[in-house]
N, C-alpha and C positions, 0 to 999 in steps of 0.2 A: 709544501712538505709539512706533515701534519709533528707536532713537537708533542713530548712528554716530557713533566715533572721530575726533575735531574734530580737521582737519592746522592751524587757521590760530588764533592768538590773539586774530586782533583781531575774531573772532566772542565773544568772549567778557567778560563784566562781572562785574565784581569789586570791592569795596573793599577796599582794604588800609591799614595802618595809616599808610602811605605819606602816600595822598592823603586821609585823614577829616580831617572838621571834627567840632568837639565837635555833639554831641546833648544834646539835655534829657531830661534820666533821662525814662524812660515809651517812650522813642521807640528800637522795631528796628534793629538793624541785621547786616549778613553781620561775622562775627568772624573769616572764616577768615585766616589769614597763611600765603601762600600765596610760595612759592620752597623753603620749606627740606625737603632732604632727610636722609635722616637714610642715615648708610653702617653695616654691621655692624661691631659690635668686637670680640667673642667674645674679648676680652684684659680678665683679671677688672682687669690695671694698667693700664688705659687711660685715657687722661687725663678728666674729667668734661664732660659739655655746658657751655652759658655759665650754664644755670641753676644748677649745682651748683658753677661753678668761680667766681664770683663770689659768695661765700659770706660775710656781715656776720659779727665777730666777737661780735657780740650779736645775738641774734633769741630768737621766740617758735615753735616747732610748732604747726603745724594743728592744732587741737582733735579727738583721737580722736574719729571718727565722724561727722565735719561731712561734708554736702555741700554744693553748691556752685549756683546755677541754672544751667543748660545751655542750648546751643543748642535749639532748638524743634524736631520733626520737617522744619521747610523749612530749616532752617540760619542762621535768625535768632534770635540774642541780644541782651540790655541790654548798654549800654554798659558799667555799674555791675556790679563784681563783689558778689553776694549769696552769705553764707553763709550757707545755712537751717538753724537751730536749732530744735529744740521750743520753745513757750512758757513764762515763766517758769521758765529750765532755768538752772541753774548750766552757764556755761563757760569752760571752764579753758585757758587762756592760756600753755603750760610754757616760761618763761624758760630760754635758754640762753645760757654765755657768762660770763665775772665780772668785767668791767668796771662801773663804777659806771653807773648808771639812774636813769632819772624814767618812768614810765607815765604816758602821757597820753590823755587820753578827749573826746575830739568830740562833739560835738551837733549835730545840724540843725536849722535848722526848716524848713518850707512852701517859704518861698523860697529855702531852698540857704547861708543864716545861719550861718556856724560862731563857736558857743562853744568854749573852749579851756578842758580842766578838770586841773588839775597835782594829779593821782593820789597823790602819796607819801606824802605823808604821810596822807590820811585813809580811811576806812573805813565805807562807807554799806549801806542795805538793798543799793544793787543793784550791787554791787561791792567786792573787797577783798583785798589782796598779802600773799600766804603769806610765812614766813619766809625760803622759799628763791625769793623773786622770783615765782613765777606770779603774775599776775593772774586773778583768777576772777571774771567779768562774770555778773550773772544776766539774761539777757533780756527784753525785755518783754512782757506779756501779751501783745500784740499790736500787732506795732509793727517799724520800724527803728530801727537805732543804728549809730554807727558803729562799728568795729572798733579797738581801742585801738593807739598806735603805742606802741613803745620807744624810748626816746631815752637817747643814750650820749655823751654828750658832745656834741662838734657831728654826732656820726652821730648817724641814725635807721634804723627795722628798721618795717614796715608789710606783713602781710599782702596778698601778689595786686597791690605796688606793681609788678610786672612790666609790669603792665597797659598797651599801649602810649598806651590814649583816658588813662588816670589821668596830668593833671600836676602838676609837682611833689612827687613822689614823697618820701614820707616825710617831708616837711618840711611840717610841721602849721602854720608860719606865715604860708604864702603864703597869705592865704583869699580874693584877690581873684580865684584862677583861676576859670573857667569849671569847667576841668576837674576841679580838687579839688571843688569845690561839686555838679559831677553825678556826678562816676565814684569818688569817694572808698570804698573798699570797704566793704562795710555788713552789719551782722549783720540775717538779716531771721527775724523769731519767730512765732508764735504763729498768726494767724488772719491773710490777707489777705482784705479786705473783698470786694476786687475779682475774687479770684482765688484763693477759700481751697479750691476743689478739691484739683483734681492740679495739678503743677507739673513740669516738666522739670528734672531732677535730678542730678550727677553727682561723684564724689568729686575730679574734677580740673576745673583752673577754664578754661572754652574762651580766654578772656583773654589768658591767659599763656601758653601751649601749644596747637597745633594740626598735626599731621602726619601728611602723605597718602602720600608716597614715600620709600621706602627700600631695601635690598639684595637685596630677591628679584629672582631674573632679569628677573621683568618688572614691575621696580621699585615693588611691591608695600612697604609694612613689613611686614604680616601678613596672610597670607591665604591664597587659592587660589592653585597653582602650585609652583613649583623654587625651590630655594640652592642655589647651585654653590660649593664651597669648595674649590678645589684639582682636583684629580681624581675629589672627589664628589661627587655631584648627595642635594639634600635632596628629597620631595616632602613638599610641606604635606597632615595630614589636619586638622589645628584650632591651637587656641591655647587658653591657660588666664588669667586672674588672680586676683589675690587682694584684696579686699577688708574692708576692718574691721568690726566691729558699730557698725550705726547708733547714735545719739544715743538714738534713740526707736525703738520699733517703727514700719518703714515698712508702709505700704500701698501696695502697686504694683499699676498696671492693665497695665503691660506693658513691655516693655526694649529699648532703640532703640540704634543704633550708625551710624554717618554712614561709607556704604563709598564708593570706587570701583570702577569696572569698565573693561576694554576691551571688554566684549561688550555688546548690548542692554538685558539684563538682570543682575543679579548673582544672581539665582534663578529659574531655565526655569521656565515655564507647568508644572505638575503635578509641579513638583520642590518640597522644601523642607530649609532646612538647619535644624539641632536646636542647642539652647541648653540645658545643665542645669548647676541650682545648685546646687552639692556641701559639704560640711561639710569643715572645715579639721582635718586632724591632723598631727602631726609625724611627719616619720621622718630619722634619724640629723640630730635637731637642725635640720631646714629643714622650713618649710611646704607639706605638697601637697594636693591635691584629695583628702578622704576617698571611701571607698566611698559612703556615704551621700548619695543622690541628693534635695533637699528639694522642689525642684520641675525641671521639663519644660517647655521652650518651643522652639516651631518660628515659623518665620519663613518666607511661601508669597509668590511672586509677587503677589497681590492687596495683600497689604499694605505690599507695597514702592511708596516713596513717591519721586519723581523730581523730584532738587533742582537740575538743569542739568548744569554740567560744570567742572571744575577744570585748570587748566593747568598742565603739566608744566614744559614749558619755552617759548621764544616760537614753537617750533614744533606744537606737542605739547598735545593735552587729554584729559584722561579723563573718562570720563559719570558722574554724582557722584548716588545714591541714600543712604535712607534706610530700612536693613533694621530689621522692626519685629516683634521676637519676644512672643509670647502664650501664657499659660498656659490651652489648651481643655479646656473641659468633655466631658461625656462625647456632649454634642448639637455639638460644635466651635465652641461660642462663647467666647469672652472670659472670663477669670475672675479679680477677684481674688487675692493671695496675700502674705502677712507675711515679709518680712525681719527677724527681730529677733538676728543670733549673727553673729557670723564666716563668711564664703561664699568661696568661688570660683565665677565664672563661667566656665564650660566651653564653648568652643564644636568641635564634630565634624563630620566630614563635606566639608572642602573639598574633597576629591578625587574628592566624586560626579558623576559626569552633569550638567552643568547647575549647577553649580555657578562663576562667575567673579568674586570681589569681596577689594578692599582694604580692609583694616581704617583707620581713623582711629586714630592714638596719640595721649596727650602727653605733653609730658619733664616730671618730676617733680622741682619746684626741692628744693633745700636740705634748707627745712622741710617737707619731706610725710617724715615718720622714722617706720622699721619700714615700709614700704610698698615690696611686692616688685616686682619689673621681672614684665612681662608674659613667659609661655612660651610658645613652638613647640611644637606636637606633630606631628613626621615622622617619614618612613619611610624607609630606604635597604635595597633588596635584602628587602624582607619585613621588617624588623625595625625595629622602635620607637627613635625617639630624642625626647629631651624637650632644648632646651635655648633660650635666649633669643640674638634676636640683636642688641640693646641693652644697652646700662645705663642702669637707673633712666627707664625707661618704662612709663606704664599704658595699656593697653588701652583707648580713646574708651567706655564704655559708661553709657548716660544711663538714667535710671529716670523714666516719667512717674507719681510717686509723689507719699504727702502723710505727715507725721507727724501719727497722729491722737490728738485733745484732746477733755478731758471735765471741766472745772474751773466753777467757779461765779467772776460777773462780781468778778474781785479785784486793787484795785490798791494802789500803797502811794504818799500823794502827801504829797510835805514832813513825811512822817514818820506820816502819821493812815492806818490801815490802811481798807481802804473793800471789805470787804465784802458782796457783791449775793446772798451765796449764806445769806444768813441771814434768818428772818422771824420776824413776833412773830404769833401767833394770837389772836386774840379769844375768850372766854371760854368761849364758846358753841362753838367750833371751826370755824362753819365759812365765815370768811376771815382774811385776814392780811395784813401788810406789810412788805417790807423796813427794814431799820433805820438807814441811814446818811440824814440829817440833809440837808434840800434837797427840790428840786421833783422830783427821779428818783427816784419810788417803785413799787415792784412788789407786786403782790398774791401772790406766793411767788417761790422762790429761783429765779432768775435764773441760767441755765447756758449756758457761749459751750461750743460742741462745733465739730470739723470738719465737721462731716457734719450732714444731717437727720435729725431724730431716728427719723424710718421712711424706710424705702428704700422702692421704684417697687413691690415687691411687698408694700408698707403691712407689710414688719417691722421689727422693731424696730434700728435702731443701736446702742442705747444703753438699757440698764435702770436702775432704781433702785430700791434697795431700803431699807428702815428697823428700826432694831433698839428696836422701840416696837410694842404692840398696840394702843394709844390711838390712832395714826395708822391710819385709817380708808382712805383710798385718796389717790394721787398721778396726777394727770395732769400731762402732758405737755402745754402749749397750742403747738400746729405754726401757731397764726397769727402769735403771735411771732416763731417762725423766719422766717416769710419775709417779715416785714415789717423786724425788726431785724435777723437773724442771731444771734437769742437764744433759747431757751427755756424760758419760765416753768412752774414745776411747780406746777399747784394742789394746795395741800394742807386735807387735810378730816380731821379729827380729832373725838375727845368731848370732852362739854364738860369742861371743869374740874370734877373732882369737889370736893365738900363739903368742906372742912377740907385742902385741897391749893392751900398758896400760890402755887406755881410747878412747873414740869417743862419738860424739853427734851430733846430725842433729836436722834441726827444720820443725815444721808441720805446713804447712798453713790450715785454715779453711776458706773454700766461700760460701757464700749464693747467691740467685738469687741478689739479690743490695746491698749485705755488706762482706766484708772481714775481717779475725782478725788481729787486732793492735798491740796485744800485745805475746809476745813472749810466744811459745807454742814447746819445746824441750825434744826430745830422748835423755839421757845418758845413758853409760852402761861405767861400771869399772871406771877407777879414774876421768873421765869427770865432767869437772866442772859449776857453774854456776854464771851468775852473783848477784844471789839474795844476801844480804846484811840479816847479821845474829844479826842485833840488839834485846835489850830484850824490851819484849810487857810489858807495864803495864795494869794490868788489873785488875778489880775492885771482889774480891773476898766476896760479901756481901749476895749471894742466890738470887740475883736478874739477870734477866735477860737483856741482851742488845742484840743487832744487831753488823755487823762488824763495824758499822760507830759508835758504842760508845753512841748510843740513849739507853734510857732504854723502852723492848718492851713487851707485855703479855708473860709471858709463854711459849704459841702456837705457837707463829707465826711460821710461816711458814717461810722454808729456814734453812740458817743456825745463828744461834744461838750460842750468850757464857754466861757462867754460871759459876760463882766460877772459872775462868779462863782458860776451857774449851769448844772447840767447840761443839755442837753438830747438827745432821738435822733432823728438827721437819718435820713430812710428812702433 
């Protein structure tokens, strides 16, 4: 359907942060905050945006490598800002600032329930304050949590409290709002039950930052087209950024960017614009895009995805797509590809034929440190210019990516370590059972992965291997997966030889970019282990929780306790 340039506003619908009512986490909504434009300052002393010029004298930095959930390819986000971390991952927290503190830590349950936990003084498996203030949170298996606040007196300091749906910002004891209880920012880890694919990803939070217009002549911030600066005209051929090494190795199926246009399309029929991810080197002490090109991605009219229109001013709209760039195989399909180091994303080519679109930015608060302003790549008169016409703005660029996991089922509850990744053999070798005490027993080790343990072309995700000859053969049972989102590895071994008390070996599990961490062991006869037999307390009232002690519906999905027993909801 071919679009034209909208003269009247009241064609058009928008929420903004104006007019929302709160949402119940789970539930879409459009994020964009729509009026602000952004003008060039090309002055390195220019005063800082409101994000950076409202600056807490205590706060915490974004945890190197975190990203963020993103808009979805139609331009709907959660309300709730998610920072996605790998599973059981140590993350670090770096206090800045030397005003006296308290760290405190949240909890939810089911219904939106907030516990208030005063951090300072103590020190547990899944959390603990370095000498120089950070707090380092380890995440959970799988699972949310909240994201810790810093409190300084009667200030407080809260990650993504920019948030316009988050109220109550920073103040951990208003707990009757709506809006703390849905939008309170949340570390999300490990496996979503729902949703453990791919996920819409991005190192800045759509939340807090979103903009469409700014000082190219045709009010572009980055993109195709002129900067006129005095008596010289810029032409745009791209832009560059720079990005951190992920947390984890990502797995991306492809890289998305939410443009506008004045024209029809922002990429003609049998045109397409080029996207490559370059390795980071220094030269004279600053960051640039190395030679080293790691992957290629083009982005064609077919995959451009048409999200309406955005208004300029109460006159004025622009047609608002979603450029969706692909790493193709050598057949032009889809493919694929690992982020794991420091990158720049590159994009070339705005000056082609068929070429019309605006980049989406966002301003980068405070805490996003070491995180470089996005670059121009133009031309005046034939000759190359590289320069920004911001400060402290990144590039809109969303990854539909997953961080992938290969661990056996392991939690740590009220202090008794519980893990699924361990089994005893029977004598004769050939069955077994996990070892943790209660009605959830496995006939081998129990491993939560991202993925299926075979792909569509029945290969393999994930292998295992054992450093034991006695271990006979290891399957993989793929009807666990899709009944749990678990897979059990039967294991088949010889029997216990004559005059041999005990033995035990241990099983590694590898995926394409991830390995298990945590111990995953054969026993057969008196072999022993190191799991620690403390007693669980557990809350016997007919209600329902999760392993992490939240209270959850009924259903959910996974495994579940109830009256002090485990059970797995399918």
């Amino acid at each position: 359907m071919k679009k034209s340039l909208l003269l009247t506003a009241a064609l058009v619908m928008a929420t903004t942060a104006a007019n929302a009512q709160p949402f119940v986490e789970g539930v879409p909504f459009s994020a964009r905050q729509f009026g602000k434009h952004l003008v060039p300052t090309l002055d390195a002393q220019t005063q800082p945006s409101k994000l950076r010029a409202e600056k807490k004298s205590n706060y915490y930095l974004r945890p190197e490598g975190a990203l963020f959930q993103a808009s979805d390819k139609k331009g709907q986000i959660w309300g709730t800002v998610y920072m996605y971390v790998p599973g059981a991952y140590d993350v670090k927290f770096k206090k800045q600032g030397t005003d006296a503190y308290v760290w405190h830590q949240n909890t939810f349950d089911y219904y939106g329930d907030v516990t208030v936990n005063d951090c300072s003084s103590n020190t547990d498996y899944y959390y603990n304050i370095g000498a120089n203030g950070d707090f380092t949170m380890k995440s959970l298996f799988d699972g949310r949590d909240a994201l810790p606040t810093l409190v300084c007196n009667t200030d407080s300091f809260l990650l993504a409290s920019e948030n316009p749906y988050f109220g109550n910002a920073g103040d951990p004891g208003k707990h009757e709002s709506l809006a703390l209880k849905y939008y309170y920012p949340r570390l999300y880890s490990g496996i979503d039950q729902d949703n453990r694919r791919v996920a819409p990803l991005s190192y800045t939070m759509d939340q807090v930052s979103e903009v469409f217009f700014g000082g190219m002549d045709n009010k572009y911030v980055y993109g195709s087209g002129t900067f006129t600066q005095g008596d010289a005209k810029y032409t745009a051929t791209g832009v560059y950024q720079y990005f951190d090494k992920p947390m984890a190795p990502l797995v991306v199926e492809d890289i998305f960017i939410p443009v506008i246009s004045k024209g029809y399309y922002p990429v003609a029929k049998g045109k397409e614009l080029r996207m490559q991810i370059h390795d980071v080197i220094e030269q004279d002490g600053k960051r640039i895009p190395g030679e080293k090109i790691l992957y290629e991605l083009t982005a064609t009219e077919p995959e451009t995805i048409d999200v309406g229109s955005i208004p300029y001013d109460d006159n004025t709209s622009y047609n608002a797509f979603t450029l969706v760039f692909t790493k193709k195989n050598a057949e032009g399909k889809a493919e694929r590809f690992v982020i794991d180091q420091p990158f720049y994303v590159v994009i070339d080519g705005l000056d082609k034929e068929g070429i019309d679109c605006g980049f989406e930015i966002s301003e980068l608060p405070y805490y996003y440190n070491d995180f470089d302003s996005a670059v121009g790549i133009w031309k005046k008169d034939g000759s190359p210019a590289f320069f920004s016409l911001y400060k402290d703005v990144a590039l809109k660029v969303s990854f539909s990516a997953k961080y992938d996991y290969c661990n056996p089922m392991y939690y740590v509850i009220n202090g008794r370590e519980e893990n699924y990744g361990i089994v005893k053999m029977d004598d004769d070798g050939t069955s077994g059972k996990t070892l943790i005490p209660g009605d959830l027993v496995f006939d081998g080790p129990a491993i939560k992965t991202n993925d299926s343990w075979f792909d569509a072309n029945n290969e393999p995700n994930y292998t295992v291997t054992c450093d034991a000859d006695w271990v006979k053969s290891i399957t993989p049972d793929t009807k666990t997966w899709a009944e749990y989102d678990i897979t059990v590895l039967k294991v088949v071994c010889d029997p216990l030889p004559e005059g041999v008390s005990g033995r035990k070996c241990e099983l590694h599990v590898q995926g394409k970019t991830c390995k298990s961490t945590y111990p995953i062991e054969v026993l057969q006869g008196d072999a022993t282990t190191g799991i620690n037999g403390a007693t669980v307390n557990v809350a016997r009232d007919g209600k329902t929780y999760n392993l992490s002690g939240q209270r959850v519906a009924p259903d959910t999905k996974g495994i579940v306790i109830r009256d002090g027993k485990k059970y797995v909801n399918k």
